[in-house]
PyMOL commands that place a pseudoatom at each C-alpha (Angstrom):
pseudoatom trace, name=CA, resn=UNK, resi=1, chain=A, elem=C, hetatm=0, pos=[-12.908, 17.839, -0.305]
pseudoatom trace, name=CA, resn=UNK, resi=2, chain=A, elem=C, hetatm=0, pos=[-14.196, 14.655, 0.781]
pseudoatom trace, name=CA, resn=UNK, resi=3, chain=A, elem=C, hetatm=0, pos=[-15.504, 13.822, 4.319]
pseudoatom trace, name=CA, resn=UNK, resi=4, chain=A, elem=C, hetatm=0, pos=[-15.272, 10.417, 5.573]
pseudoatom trace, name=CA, resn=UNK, resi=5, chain=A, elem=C, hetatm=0, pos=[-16.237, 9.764, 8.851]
pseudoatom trace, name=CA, resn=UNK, resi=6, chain=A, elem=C, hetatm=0, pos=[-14.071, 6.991, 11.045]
pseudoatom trace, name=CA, resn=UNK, resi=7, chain=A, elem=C, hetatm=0, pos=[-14.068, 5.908, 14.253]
pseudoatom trace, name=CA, resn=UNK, resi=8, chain=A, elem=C, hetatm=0, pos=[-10.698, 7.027, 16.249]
pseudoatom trace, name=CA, resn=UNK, resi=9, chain=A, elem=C, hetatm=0, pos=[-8.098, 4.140, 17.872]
pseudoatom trace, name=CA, resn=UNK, resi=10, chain=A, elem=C, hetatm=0, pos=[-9.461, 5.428, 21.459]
pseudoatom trace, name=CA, resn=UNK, resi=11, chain=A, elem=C, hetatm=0, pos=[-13.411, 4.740, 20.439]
pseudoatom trace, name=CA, resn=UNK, resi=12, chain=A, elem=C, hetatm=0, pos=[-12.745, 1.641, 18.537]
pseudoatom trace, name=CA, resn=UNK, resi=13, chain=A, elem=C, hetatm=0, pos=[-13.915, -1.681, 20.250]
pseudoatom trace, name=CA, resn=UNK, resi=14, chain=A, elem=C, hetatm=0, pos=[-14.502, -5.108, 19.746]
pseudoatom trace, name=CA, resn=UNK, resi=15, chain=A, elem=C, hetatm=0, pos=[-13.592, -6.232, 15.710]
pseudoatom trace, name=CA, resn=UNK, resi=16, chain=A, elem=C, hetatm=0, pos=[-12.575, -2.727, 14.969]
pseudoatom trace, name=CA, resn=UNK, resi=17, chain=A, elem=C, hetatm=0, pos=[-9.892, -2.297, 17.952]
pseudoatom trace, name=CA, resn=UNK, resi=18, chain=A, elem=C, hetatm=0, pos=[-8.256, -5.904, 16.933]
pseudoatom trace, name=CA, resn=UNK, resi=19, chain=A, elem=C, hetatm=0, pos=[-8.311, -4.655, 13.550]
pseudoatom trace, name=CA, resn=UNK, resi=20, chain=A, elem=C, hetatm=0, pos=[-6.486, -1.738, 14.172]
pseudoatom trace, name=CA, resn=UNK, resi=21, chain=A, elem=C, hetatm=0, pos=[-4.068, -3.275, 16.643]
pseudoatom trace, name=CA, resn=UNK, resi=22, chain=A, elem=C, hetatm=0, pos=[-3.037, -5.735, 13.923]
pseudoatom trace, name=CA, resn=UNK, resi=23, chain=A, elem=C, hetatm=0, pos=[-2.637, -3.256, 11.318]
pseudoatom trace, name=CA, resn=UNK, resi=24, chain=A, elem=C, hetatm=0, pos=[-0.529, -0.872, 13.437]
pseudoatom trace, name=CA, resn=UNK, resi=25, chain=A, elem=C, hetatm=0, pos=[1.757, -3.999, 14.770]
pseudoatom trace, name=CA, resn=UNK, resi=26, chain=A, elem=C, hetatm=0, pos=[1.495, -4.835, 10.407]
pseudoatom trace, name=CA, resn=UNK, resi=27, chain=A, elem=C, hetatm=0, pos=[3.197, -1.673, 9.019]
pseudoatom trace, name=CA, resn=UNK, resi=28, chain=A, elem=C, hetatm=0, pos=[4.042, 0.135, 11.867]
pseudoatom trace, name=CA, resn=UNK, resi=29, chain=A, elem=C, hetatm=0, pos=[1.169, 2.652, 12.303]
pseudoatom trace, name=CA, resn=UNK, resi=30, chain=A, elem=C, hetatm=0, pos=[-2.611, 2.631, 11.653]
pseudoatom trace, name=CA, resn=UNK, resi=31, chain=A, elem=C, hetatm=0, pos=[-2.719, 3.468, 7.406]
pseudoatom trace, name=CA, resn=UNK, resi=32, chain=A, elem=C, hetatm=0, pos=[-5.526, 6.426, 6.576]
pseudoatom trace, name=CA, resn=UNK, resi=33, chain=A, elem=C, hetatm=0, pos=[-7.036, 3.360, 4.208]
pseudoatom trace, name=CA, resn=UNK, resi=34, chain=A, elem=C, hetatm=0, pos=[-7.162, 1.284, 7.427]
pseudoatom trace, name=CA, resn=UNK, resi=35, chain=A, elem=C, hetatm=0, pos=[-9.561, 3.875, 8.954]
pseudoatom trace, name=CA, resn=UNK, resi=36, chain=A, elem=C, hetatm=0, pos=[-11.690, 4.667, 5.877]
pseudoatom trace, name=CA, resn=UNK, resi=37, chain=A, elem=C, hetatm=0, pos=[-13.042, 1.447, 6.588]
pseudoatom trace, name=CA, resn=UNK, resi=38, chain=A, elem=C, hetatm=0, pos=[-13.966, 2.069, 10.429]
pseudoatom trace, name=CA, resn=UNK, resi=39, chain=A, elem=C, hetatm=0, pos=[-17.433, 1.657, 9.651]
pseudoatom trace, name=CA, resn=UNK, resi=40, chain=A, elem=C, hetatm=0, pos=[-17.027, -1.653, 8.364]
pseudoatom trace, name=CA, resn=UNK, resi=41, chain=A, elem=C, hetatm=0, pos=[-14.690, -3.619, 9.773]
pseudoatom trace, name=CA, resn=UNK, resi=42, chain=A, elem=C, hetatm=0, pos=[-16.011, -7.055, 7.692]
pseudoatom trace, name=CA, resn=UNK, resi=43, chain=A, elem=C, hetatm=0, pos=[-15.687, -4.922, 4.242]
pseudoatom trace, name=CA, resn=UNK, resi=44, chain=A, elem=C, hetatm=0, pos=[-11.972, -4.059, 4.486]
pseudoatom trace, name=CA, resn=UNK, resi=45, chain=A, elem=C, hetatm=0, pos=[-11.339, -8.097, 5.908]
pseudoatom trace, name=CA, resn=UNK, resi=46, chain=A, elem=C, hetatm=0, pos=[-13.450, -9.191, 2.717]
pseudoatom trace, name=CA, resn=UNK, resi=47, chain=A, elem=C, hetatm=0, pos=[-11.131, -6.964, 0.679]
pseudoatom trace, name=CA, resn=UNK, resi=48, chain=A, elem=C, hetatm=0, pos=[-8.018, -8.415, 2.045]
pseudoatom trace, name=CA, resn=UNK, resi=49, chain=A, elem=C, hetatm=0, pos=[-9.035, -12.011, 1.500]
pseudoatom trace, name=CA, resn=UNK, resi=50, chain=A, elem=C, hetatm=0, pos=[-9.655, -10.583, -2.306]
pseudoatom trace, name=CA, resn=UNK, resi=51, chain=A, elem=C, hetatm=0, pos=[-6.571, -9.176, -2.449]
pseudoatom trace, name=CA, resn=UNK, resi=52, chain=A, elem=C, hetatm=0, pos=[-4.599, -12.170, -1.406]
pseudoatom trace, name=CA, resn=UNK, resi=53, chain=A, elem=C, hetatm=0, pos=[-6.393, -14.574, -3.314]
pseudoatom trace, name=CA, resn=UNK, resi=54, chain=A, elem=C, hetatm=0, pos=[-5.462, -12.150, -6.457]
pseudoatom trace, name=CA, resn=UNK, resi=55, chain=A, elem=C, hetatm=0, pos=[-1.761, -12.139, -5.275]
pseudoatom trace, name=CA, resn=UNK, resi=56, chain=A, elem=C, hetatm=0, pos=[-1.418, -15.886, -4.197]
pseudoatom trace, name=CA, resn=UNK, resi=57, chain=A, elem=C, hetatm=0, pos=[-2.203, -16.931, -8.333]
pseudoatom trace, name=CA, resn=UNK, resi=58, chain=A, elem=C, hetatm=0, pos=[0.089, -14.594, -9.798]
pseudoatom trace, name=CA, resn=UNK, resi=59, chain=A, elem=C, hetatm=0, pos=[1.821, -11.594, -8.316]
pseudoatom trace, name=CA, resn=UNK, resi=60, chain=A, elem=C, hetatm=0, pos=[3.384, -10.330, -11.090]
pseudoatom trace, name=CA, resn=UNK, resi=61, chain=A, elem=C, hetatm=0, pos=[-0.069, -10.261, -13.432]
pseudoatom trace, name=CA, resn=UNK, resi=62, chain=A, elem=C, hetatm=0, pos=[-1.776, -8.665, -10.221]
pseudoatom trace, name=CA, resn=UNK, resi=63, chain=A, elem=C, hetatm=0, pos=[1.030, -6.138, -9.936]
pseudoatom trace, name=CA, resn=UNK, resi=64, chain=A, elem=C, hetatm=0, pos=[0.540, -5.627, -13.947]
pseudoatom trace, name=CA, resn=UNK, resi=65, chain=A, elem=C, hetatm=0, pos=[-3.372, -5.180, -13.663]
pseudoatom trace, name=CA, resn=UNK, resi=66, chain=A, elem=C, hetatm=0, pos=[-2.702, -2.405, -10.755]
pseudoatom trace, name=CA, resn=UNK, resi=67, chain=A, elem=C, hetatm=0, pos=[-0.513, -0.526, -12.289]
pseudoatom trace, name=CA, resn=UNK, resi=68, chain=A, elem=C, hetatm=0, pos=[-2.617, -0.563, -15.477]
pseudoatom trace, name=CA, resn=UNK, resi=69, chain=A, elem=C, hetatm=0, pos=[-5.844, 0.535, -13.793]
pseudoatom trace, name=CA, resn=UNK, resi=70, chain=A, elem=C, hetatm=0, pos=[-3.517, 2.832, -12.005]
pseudoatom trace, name=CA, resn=UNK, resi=71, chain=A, elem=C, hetatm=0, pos=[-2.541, 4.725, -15.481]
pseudoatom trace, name=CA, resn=UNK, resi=72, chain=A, elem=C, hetatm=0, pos=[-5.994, 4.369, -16.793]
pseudoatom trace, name=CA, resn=UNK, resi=73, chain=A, elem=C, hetatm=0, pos=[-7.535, 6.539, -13.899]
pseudoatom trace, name=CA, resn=UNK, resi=74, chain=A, elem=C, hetatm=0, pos=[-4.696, 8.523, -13.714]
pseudoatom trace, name=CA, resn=UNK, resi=75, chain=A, elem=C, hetatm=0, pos=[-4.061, 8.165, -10.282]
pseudoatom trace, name=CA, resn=UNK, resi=76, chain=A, elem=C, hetatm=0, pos=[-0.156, 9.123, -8.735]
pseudoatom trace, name=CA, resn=UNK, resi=77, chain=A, elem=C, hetatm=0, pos=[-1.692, 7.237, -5.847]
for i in range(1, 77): cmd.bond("trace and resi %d" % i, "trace and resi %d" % (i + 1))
show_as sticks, trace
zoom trace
Protein backbone atom coordinates (compact mmCIF):
# COMPACT_ATOMS: atom_id res chain seq x y z
CA UNK A 1 0.00 0.00 0.00
CA UNK A 2 0.95 3.39 -0.77
CA UNK A 3 1.74 6.16 1.80
CA UNK A 4 1.15 9.65 0.93
CA UNK A 5 1.64 12.09 3.36
CA UNK A 6 -0.95 15.32 3.48
CA UNK A 7 -1.43 17.97 5.54
CA UNK A 8 -4.95 17.72 7.57
CA UNK A 9 -7.91 20.69 7.12
CA UNK A 10 -6.94 21.73 10.91
CA UNK A 11 -2.94 22.23 9.97
CA UNK A 12 -3.54 23.68 6.63
CA UNK A 13 -2.80 27.51 6.30
CA UNK A 14 -2.36 30.16 4.02
CA UNK A 15 -2.81 28.78 -0.01
CA UNK A 16 -3.51 25.35 1.24
CA UNK A 17 -6.52 26.29 3.75
CA UNK A 18 -8.23 28.53 0.79
CA UNK A 19 -7.67 25.66 -1.32
CA UNK A 20 -9.38 23.36 0.68
CA UNK A 21 -12.18 25.69 1.70
CA UNK A 22 -13.00 26.13 -2.00
CA UNK A 23 -12.92 22.60 -2.81
CA UNK A 24 -15.13 21.52 0.11
CA UNK A 25 -17.75 24.57 -0.69
CA UNK A 26 -16.98 22.92 -4.75
CA UNK A 27 -18.30 19.33 -4.27
CA UNK A 28 -19.40 19.28 -0.97
CA UNK A 29 -16.46 17.77 1.00
CA UNK A 30 -12.63 17.89 0.73
CA UNK A 31 -11.93 14.90 -2.32
CA UNK A 32 -8.87 12.33 -1.17
CA UNK A 33 -7.26 13.77 -4.72
CA UNK A 34 -7.67 17.26 -3.19
CA UNK A 35 -5.33 16.23 -0.31
CA UNK A 36 -2.78 14.15 -2.27
CA UNK A 37 -1.73 17.38 -3.36
CA UNK A 38 -1.27 19.06 0.24
CA UNK A 39 2.24 19.40 -0.38
CA UNK A 40 1.80 21.40 -3.31
CA UNK A 41 -0.81 23.51 -3.41
CA UNK A 42 0.56 25.39 -6.94
CA UNK A 43 0.81 21.70 -8.64
CA UNK A 44 -2.85 20.67 -8.24
CA UNK A 45 -3.90 24.72 -9.34
CA UNK A 46 -1.46 24.15 -12.44
CA UNK A 47 -3.37 20.91 -13.06
CA UNK A 48 -6.71 22.49 -12.96
CA UNK A 49 -5.85 25.30 -15.33
CA UNK A 50 -4.66 22.11 -17.65
CA UNK A 51 -7.61 20.50 -17.22
CA UNK A 52 -9.88 23.31 -18.16
CA UNK A 53 -8.00 24.49 -20.94
CA UNK A 54 -8.37 20.65 -22.27
CA UNK A 55 -12.19 20.84 -21.56
CA UNK A 56 -12.89 24.49 -22.77
CA UNK A 57 -11.65 23.20 -26.72
CA UNK A 58 -13.59 20.19 -26.81
CA UNK A 59 -15.31 18.30 -24.04
CA UNK A 60 -16.43 15.55 -25.76
CA UNK A 61 -12.71 14.64 -27.41
CA UNK A 62 -11.33 15.26 -23.73
CA UNK A 63 -14.00 12.98 -22.30
CA UNK A 64 -12.97 10.43 -25.31
CA UNK A 65 -9.11 10.69 -24.54
CA UNK A 66 -9.98 9.89 -20.64
CA UNK A 67 -11.83 7.23 -21.03
CA UNK A 68 -9.35 5.78 -23.54
CA UNK A 69 -6.30 6.17 -21.29
CA UNK A 70 -8.70 4.96 -18.71
CA UNK A 71 -9.10 1.38 -20.61
CA UNK A 72 -5.54 1.37 -21.65
CA UNK A 73 -4.25 1.33 -17.93
CA UNK A 74 -6.97 -0.55 -16.89
CA UNK A 75 -8.06 1.53 -14.29
CA UNK A 76 -12.07 1.11 -12.76
CA UNK A 77 -11.03 4.43 -11.30
Amino acid sequence: MTHVETISESDATGDLAALYEQERERMGYLPNFVRAFSLRPKVYRACQQLNGAAKARDVRRYELATLAAARRLRSSY
